[in-house]
C-alpha positions as MATLAB code, in Angstrom:
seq = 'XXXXXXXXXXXXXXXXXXXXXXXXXXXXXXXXXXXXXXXXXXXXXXXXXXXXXXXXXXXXXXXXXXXXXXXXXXXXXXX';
ca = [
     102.074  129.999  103.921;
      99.906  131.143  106.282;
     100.994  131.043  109.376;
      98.685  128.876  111.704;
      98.490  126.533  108.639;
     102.533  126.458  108.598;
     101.882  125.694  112.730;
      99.506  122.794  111.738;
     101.906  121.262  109.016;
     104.826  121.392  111.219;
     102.811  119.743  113.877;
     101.880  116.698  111.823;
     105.625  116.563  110.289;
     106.871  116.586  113.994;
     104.280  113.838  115.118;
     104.506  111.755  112.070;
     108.845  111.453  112.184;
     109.113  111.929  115.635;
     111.144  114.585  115.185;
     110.165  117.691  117.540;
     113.005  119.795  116.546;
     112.037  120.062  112.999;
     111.748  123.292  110.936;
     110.260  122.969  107.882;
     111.917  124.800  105.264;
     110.937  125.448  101.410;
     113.431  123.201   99.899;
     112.701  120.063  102.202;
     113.083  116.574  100.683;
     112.234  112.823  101.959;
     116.040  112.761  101.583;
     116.443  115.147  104.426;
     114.103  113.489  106.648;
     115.088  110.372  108.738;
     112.266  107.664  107.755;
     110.754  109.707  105.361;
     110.149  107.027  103.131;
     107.280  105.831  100.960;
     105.066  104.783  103.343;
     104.953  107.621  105.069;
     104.779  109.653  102.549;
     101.678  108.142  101.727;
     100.667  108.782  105.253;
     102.067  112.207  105.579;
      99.662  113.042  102.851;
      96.841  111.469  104.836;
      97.337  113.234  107.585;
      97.971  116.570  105.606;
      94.508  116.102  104.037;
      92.473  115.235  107.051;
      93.981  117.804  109.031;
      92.966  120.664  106.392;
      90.053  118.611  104.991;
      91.826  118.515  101.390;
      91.975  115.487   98.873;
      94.624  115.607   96.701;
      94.715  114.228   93.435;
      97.197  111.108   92.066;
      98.427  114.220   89.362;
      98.932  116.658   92.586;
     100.800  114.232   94.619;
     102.911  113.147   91.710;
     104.517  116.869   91.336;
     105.378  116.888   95.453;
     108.736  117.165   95.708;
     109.943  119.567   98.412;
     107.993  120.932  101.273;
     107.095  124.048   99.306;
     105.665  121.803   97.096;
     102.864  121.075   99.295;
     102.934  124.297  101.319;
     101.674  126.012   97.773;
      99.285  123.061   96.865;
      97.713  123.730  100.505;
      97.450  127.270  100.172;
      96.128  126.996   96.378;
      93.462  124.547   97.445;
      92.120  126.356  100.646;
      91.285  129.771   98.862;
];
């Protein structure tokens, strides 16, 4: 991912779990993220669209399942 966009994920991830440490790495899960659970995954996505001016589709969001997951559905929408 490009970088800057990787900054301005990472930033909302950060925010969003209140977790200012966090790296986000490829194979990322909810599971690995304290209060990472449905609702904010619902919000995550929100934010993740507003910030890069995205909407996803129900059929996108359904195949999220790591953090590289979205980092490639990101890229692959904003070319």
């Amino acid at each position: 991912m490009d970088p800057e966009r990787e900054r301005r994920l990472t930033a909302i991830f950060r925010r969003l779990f209140c977790l200012p440490d966090l790296v986000l790495e490829d194979g990322l899960t909810a599971r690995d993220v304290p209060g990472w659970d449905s609702l904010n995954h619902v919000t995550l996505l929100i934010e993740v669209e507003r910030e890069f001016g995205l909407r996803f589709s129900s059929r996108e969001i359904e195949g999220l399942e790591r953090v590289g997951d979205l980092k490639a559905l990101i890229e692959s929408r904003l070319r």
